[in-house]
PDB file with SEQRES, HELIX, SHEET and CRYST1 records, atoms N, CA, C and O in Angstrom:
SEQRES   1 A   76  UNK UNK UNK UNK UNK UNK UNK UNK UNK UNK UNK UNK UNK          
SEQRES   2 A   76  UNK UNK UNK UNK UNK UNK UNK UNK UNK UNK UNK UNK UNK          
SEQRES   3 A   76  UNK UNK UNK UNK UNK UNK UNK UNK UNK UNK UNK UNK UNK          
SEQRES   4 A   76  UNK UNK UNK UNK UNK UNK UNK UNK UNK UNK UNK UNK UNK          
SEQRES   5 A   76  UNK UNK UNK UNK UNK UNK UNK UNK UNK UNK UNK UNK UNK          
SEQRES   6 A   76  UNK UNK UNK UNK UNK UNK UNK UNK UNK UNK UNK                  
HELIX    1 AA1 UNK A   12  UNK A   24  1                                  13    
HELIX    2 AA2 UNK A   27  UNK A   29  5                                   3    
HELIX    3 AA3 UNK A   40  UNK A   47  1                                   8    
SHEET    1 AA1 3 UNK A  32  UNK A  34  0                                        
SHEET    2 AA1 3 UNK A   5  UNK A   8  1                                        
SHEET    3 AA1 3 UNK A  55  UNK A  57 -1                                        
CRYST1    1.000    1.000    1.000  90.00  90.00  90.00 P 1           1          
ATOM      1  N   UNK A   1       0.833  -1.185   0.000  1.00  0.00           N  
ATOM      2  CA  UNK A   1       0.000   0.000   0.000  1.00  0.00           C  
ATOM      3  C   UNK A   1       0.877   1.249   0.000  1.00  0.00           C  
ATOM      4  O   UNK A   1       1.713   1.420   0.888  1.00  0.00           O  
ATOM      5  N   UNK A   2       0.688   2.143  -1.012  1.00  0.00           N  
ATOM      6  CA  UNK A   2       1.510   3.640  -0.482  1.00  0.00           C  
ATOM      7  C   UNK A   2       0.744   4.419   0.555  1.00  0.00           C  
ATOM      8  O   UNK A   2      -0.417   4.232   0.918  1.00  0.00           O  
ATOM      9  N   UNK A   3       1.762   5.491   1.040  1.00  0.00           N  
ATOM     10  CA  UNK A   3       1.697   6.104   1.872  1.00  0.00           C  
ATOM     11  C   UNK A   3       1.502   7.636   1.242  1.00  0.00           C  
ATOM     12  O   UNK A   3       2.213   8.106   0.353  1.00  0.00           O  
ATOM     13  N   UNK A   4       0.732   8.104   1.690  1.00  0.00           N  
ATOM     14  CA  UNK A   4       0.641   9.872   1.664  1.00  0.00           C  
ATOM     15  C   UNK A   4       2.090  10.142   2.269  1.00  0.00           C  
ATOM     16  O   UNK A   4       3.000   9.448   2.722  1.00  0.00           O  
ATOM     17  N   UNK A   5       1.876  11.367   2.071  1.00  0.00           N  
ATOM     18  CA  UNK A   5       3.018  12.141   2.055  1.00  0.00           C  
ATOM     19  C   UNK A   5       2.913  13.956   2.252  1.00  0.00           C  
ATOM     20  O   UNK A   5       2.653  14.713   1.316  1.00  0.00           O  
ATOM     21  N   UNK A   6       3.106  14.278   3.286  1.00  0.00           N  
ATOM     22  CA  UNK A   6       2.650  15.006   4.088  1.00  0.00           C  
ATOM     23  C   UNK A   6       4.085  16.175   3.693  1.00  0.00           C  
ATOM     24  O   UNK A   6       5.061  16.174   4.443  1.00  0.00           O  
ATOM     25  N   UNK A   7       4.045  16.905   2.729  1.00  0.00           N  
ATOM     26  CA  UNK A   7       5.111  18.073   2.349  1.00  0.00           C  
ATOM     27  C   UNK A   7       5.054  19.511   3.579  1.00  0.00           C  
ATOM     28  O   UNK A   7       4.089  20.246   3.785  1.00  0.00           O  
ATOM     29  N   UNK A   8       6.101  19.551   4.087  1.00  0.00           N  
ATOM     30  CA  UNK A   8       5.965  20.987   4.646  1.00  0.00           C  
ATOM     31  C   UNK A   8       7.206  21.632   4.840  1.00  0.00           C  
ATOM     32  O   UNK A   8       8.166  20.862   4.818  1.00  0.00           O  
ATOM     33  N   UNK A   9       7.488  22.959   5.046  1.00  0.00           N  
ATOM     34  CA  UNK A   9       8.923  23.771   5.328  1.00  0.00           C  
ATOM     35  C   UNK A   9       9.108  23.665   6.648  1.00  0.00           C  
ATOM     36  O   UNK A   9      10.319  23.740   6.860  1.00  0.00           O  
ATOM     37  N   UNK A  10       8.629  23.556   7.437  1.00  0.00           N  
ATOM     38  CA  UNK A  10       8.864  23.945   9.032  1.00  0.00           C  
ATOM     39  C   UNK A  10       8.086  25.552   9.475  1.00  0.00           C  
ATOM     40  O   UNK A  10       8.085  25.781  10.684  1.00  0.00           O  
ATOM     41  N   UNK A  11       7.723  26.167   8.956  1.00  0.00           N  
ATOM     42  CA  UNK A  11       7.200  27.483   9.260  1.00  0.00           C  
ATOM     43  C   UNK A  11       6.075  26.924  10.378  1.00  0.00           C  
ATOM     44  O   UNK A  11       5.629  25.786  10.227  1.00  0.00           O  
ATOM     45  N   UNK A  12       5.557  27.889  11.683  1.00  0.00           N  
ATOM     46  CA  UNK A  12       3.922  27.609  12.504  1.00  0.00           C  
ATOM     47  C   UNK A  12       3.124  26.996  11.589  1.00  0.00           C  
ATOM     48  O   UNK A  12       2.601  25.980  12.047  1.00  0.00           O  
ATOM     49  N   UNK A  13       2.805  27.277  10.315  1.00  0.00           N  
ATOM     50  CA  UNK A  13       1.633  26.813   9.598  1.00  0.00           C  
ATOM     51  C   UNK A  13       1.696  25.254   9.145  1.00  0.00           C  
ATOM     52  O   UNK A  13       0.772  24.448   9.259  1.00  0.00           O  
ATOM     53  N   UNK A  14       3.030  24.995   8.589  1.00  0.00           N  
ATOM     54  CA  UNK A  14       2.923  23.585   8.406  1.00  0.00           C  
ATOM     55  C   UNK A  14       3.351  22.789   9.477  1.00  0.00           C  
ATOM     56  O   UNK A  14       3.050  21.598   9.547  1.00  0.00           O  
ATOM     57  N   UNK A  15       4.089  23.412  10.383  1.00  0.00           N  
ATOM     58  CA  UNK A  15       4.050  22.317  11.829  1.00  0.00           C  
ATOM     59  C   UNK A  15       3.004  22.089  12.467  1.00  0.00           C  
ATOM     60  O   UNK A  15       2.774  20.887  12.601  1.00  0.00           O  
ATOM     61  N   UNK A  16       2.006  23.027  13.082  1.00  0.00           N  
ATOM     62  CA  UNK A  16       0.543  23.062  13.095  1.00  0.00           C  
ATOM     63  C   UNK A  16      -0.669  21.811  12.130  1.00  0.00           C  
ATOM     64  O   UNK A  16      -1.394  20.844  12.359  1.00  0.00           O  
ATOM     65  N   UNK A  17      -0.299  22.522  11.205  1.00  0.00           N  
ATOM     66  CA  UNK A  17      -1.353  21.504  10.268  1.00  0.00           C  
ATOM     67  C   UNK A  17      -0.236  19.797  10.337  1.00  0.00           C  
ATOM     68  O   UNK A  17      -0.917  18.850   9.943  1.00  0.00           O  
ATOM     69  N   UNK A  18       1.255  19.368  10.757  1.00  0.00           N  
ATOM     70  CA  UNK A  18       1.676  17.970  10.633  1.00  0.00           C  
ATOM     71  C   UNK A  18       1.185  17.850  11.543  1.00  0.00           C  
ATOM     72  O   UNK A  18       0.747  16.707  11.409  1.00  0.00           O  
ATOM     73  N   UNK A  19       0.666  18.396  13.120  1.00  0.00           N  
ATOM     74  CA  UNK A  19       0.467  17.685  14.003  1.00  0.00           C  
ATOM     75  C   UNK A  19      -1.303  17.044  13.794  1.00  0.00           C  
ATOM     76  O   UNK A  19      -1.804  15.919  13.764  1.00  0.00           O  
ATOM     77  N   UNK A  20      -1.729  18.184  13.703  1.00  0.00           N  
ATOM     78  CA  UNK A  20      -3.261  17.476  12.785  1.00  0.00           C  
ATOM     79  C   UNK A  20      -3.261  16.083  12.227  1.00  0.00           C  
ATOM     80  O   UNK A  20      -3.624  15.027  12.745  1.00  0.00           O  
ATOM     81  N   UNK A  21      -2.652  16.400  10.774  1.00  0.00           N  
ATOM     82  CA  UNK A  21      -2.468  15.399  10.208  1.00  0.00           C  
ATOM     83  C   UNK A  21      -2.289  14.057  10.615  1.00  0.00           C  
ATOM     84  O   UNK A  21      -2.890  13.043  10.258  1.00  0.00           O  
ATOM     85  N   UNK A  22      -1.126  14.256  11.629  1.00  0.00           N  
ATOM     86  CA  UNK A  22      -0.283  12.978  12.048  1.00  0.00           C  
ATOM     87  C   UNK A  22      -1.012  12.484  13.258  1.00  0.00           C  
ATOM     88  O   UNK A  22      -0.458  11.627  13.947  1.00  0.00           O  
ATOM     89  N   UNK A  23      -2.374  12.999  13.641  1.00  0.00           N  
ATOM     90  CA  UNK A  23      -3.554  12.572  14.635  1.00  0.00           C  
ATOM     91  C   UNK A  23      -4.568  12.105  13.666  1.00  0.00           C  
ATOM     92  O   UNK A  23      -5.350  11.315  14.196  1.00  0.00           O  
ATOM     93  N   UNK A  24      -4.745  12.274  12.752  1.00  0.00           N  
ATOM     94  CA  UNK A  24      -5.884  12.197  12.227  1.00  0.00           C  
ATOM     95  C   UNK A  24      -5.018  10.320  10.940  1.00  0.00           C  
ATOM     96  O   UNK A  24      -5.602   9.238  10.878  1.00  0.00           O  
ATOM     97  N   UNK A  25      -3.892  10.588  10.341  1.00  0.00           N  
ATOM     98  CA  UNK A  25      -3.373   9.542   9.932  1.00  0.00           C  
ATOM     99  C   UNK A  25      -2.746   8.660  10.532  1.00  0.00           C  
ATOM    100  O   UNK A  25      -1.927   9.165  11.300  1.00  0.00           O  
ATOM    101  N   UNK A  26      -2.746   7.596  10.541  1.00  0.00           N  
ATOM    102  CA  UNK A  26      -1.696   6.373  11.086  1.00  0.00           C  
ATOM    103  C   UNK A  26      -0.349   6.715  10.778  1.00  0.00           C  
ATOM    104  O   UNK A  26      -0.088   6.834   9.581  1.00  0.00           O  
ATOM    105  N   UNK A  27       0.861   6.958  11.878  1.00  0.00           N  
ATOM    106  CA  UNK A  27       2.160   7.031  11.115  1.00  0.00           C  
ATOM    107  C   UNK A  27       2.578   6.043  10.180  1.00  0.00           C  
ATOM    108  O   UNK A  27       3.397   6.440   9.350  1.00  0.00           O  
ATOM    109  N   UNK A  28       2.243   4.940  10.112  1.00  0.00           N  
ATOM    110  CA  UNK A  28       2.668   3.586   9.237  1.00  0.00           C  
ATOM    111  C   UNK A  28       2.181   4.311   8.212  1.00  0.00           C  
ATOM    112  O   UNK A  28       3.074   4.376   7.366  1.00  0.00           O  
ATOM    113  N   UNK A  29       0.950   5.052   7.757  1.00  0.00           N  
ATOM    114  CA  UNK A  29       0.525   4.676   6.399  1.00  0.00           C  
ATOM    115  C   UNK A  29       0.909   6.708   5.880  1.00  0.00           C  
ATOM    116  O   UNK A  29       0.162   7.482   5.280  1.00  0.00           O  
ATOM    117  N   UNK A  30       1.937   6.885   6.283  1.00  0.00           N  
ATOM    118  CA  UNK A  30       2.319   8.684   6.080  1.00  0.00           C  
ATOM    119  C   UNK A  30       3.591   8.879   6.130  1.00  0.00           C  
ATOM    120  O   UNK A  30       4.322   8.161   6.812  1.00  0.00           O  
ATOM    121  N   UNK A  31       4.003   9.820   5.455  1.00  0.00           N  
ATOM    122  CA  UNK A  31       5.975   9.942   5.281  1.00  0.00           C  
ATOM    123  C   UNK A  31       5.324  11.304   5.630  1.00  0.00           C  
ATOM    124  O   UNK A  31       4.201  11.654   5.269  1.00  0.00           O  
ATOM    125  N   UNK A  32       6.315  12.128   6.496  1.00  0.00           N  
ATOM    126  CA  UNK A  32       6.812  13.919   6.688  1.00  0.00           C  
ATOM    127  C   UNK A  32       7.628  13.916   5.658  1.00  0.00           C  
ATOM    128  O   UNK A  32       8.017  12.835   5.215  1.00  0.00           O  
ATOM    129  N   UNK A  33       7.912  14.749   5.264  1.00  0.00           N  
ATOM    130  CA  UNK A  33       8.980  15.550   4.478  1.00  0.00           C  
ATOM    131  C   UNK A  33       9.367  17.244   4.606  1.00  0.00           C  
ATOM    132  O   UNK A  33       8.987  18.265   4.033  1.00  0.00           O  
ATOM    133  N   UNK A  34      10.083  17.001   5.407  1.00  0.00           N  
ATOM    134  CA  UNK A  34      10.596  18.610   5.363  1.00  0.00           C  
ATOM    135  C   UNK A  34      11.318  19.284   4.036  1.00  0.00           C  
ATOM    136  O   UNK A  34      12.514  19.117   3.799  1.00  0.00           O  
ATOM    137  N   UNK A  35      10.714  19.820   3.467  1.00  0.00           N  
ATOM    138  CA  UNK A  35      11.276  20.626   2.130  1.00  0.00           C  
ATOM    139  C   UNK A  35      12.471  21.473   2.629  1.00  0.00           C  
ATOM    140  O   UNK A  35      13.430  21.267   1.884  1.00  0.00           O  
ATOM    141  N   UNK A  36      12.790  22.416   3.690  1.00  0.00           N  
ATOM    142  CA  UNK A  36      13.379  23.456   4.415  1.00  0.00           C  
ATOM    143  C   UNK A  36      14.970  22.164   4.538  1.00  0.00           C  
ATOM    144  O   UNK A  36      16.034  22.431   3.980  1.00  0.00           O  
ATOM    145  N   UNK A  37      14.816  21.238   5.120  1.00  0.00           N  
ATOM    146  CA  UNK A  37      16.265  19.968   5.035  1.00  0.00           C  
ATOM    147  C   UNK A  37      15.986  19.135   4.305  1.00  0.00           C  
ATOM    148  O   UNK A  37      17.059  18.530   4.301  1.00  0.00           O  
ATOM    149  N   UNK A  38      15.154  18.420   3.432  1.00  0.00           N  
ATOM    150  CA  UNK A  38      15.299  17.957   2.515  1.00  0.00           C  
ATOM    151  C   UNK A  38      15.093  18.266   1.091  1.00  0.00           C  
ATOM    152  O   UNK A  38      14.351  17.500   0.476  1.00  0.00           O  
ATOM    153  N   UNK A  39      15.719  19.438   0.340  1.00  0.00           N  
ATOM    154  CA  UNK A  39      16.064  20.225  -0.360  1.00  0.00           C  
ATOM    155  C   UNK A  39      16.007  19.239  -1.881  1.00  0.00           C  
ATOM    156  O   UNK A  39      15.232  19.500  -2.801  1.00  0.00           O  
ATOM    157  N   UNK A  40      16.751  18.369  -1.892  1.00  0.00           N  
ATOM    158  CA  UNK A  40      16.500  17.206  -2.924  1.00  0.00           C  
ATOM    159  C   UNK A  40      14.972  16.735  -3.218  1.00  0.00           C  
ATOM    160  O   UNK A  40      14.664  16.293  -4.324  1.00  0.00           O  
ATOM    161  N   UNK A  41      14.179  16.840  -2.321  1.00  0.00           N  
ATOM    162  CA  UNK A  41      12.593  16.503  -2.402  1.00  0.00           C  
ATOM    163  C   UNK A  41      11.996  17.498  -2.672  1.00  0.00           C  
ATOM    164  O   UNK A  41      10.788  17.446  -2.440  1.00  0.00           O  
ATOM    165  N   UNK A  42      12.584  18.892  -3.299  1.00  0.00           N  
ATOM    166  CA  UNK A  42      11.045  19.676  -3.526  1.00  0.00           C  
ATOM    167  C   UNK A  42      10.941  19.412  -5.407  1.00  0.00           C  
ATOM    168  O   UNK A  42       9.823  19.512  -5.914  1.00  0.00           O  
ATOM    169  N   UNK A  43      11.962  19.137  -6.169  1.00  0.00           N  
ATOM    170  CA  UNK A  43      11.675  18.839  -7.816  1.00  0.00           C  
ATOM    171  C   UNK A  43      10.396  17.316  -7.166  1.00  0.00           C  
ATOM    172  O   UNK A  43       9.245  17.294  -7.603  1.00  0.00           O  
ATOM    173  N   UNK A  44      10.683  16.684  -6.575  1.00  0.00           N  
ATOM    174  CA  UNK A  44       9.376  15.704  -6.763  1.00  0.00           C  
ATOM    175  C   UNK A  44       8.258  16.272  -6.416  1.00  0.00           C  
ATOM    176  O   UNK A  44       7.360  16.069  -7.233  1.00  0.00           O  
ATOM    177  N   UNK A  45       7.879  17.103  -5.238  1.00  0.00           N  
ATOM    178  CA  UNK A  45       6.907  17.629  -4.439  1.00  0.00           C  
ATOM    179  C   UNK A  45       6.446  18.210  -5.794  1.00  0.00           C  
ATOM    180  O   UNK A  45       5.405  17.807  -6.311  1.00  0.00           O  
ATOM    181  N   UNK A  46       7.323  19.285  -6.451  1.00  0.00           N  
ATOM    182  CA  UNK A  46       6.389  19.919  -7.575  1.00  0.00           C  
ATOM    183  C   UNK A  46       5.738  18.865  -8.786  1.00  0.00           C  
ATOM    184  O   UNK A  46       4.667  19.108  -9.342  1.00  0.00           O  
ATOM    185  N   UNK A  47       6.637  17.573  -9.109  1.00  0.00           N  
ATOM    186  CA  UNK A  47       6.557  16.975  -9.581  1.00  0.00           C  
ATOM    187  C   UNK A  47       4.772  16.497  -9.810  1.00  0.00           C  
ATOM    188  O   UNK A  47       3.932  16.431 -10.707  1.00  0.00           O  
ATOM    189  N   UNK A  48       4.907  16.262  -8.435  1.00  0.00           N  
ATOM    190  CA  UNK A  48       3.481  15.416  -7.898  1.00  0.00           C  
ATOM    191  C   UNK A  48       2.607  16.552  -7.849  1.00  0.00           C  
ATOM    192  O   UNK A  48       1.653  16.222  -7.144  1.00  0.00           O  
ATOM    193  N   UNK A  49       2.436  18.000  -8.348  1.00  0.00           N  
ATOM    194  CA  UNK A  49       1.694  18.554  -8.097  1.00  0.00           C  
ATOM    195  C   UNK A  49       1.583  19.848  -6.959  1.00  0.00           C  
ATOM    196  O   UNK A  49       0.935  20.851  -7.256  1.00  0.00           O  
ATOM    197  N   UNK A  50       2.060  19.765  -6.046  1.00  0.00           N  
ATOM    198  CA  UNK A  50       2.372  20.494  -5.116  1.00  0.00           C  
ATOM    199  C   UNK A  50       2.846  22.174  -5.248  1.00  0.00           C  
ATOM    200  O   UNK A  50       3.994  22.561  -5.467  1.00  0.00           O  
ATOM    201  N   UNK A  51       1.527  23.112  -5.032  1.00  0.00           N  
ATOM    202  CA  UNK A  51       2.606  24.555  -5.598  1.00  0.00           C  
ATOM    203  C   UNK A  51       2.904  25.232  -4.216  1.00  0.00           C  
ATOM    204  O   UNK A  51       3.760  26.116  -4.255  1.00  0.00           O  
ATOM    205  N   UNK A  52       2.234  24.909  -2.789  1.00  0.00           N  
ATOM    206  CA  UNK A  52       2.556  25.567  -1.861  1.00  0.00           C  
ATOM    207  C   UNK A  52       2.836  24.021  -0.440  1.00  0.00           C  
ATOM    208  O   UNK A  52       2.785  22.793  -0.514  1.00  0.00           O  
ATOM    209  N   UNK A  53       3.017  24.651   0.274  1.00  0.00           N  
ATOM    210  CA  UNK A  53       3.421  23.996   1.915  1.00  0.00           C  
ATOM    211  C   UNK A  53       2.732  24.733   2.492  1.00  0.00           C  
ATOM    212  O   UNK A  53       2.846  25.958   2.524  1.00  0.00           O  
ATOM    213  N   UNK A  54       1.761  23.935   3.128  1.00  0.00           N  
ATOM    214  CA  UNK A  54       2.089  22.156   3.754  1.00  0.00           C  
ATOM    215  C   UNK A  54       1.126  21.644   2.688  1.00  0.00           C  
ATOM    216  O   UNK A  54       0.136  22.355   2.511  1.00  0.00           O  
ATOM    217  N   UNK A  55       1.193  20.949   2.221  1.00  0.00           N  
ATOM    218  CA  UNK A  55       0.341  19.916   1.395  1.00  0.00           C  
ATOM    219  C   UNK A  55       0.633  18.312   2.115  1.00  0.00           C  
ATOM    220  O   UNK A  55       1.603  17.778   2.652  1.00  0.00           O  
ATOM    221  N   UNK A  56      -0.708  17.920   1.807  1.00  0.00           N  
ATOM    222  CA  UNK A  56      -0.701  16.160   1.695  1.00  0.00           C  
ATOM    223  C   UNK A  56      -1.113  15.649   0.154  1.00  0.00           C  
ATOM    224  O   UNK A  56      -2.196  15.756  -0.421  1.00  0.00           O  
ATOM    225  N   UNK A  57       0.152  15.050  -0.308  1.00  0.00           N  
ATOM    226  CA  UNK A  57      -0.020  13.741  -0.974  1.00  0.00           C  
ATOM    227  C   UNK A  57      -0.554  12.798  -0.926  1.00  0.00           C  
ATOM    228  O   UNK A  57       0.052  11.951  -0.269  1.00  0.00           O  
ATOM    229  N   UNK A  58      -1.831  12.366  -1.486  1.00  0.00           N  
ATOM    230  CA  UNK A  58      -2.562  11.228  -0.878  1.00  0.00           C  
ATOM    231  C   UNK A  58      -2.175   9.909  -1.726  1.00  0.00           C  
ATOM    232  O   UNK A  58      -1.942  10.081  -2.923  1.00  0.00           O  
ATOM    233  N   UNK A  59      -2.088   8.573  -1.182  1.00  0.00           N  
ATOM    234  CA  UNK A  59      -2.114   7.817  -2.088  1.00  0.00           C  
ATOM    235  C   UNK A  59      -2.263   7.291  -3.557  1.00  0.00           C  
ATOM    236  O   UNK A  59      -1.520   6.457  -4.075  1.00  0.00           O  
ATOM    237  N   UNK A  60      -3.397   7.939  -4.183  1.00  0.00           N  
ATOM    238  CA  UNK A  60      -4.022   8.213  -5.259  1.00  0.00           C  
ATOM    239  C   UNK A  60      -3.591   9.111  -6.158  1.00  0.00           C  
ATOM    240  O   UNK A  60      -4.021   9.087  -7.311  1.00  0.00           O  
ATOM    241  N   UNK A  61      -2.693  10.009  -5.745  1.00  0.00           N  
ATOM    242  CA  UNK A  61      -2.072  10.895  -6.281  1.00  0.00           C  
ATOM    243  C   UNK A  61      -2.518  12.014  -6.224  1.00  0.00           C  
ATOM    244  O   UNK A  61      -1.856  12.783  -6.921  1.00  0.00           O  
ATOM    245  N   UNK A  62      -3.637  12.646  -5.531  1.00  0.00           N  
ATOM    246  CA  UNK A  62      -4.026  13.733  -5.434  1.00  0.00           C  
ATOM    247  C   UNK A  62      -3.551  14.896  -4.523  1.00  0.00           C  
ATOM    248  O   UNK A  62      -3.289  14.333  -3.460  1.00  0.00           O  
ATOM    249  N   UNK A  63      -3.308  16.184  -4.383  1.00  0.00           N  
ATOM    250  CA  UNK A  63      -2.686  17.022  -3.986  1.00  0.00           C  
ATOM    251  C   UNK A  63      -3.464  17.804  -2.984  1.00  0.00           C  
ATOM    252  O   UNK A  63      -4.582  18.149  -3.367  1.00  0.00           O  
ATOM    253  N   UNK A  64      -3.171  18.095  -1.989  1.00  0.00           N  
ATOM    254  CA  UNK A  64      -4.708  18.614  -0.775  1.00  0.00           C  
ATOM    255  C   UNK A  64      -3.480  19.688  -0.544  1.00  0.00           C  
ATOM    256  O   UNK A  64      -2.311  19.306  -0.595  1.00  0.00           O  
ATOM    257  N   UNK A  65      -3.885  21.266  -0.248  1.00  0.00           N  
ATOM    258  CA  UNK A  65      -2.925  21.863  -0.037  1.00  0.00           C  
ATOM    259  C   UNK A  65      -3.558  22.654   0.911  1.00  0.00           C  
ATOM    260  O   UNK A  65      -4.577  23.296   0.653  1.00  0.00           O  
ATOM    261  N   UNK A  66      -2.817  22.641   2.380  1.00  0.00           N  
ATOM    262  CA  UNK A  66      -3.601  22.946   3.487  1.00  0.00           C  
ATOM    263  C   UNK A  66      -3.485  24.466   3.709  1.00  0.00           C  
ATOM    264  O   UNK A  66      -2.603  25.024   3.056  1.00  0.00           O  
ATOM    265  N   UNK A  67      -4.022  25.006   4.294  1.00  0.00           N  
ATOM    266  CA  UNK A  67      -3.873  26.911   4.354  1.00  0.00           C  
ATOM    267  C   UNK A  67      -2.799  27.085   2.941  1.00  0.00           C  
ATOM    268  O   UNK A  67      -2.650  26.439   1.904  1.00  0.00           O  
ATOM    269  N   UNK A  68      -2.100  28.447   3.589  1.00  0.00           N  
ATOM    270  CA  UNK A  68      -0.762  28.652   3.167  1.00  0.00           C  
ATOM    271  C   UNK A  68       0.438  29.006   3.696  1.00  0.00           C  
ATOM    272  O   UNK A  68       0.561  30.160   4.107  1.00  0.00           O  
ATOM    273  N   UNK A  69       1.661  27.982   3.792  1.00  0.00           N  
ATOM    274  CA  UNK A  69       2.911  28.441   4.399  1.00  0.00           C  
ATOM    275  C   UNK A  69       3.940  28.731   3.310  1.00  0.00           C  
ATOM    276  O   UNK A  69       4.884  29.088   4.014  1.00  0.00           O  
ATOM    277  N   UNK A  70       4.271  28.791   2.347  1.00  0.00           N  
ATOM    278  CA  UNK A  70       5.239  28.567   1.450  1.00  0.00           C  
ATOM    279  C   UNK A  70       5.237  28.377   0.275  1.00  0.00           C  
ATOM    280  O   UNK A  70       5.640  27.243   0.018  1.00  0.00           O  
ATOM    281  N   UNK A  71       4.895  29.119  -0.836  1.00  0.00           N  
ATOM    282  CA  UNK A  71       4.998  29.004  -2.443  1.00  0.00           C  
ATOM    283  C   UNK A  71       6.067  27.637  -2.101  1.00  0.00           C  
ATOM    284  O   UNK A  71       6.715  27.677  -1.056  1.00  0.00           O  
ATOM    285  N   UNK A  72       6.228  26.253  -3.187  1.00  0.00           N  
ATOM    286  CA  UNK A  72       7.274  25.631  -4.082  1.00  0.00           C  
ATOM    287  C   UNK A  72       8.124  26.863  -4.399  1.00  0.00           C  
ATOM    288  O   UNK A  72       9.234  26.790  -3.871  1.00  0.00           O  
ATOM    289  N   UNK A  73       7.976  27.654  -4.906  1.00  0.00           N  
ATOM    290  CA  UNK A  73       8.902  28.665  -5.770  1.00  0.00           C  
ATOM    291  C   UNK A  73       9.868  29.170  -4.681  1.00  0.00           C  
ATOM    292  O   UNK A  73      11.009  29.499  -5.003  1.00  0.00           O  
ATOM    293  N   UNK A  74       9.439  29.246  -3.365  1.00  0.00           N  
ATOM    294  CA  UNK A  74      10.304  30.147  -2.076  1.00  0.00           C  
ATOM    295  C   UNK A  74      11.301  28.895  -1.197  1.00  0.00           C  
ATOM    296  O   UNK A  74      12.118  29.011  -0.283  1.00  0.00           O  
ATOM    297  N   UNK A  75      10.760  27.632  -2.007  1.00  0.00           N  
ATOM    298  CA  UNK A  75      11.487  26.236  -1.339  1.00  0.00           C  
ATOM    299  C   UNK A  75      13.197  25.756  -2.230  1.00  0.00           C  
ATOM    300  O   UNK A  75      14.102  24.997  -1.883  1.00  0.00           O  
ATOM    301  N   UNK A  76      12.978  26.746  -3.617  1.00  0.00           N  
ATOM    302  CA  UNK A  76      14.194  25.920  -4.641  1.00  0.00           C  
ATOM    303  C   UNK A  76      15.088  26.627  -4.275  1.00  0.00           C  
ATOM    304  O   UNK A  76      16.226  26.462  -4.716  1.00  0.00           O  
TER     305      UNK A  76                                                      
END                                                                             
């Protein structure tokens, strides 16, 4: 089974909305990804769709993009 994938920079807004998330999802079935230290993961994040942080990646491939912390564009 894949896992969502829960994109964020670290700013209040997407630490806020991971803790949500990570109550509301099973950790087994969810990856974090910090864009802000993992710098190599934002060409996929956009890849998959993603134009701001915090977004969730859902299994299915669909893109849920929660408030707003962070254009993609302010992450490269």
């Amino acid at each position: 089974m894949k896992k969502a994938i829960f994109f964020h920079a670290g700013c209040p807004v997407c630490l806020s909305a991971e803790q949500d998330i990570l109550n509301l999802i099973p950790a087994d079935q969810i990856e974090v990804v910090h864009l802000g230290d993992e710098k190599d993961k934002v060409a996929d994040a956009e890849k998959a769709g993603v134009k701001s942080v915090p977004a969730l990646l859902t299994p299915n491939g669909n893109v849920l993009h929660i408030n707003f912390g962070a254009s993609i564009e302010d992450l490269k």
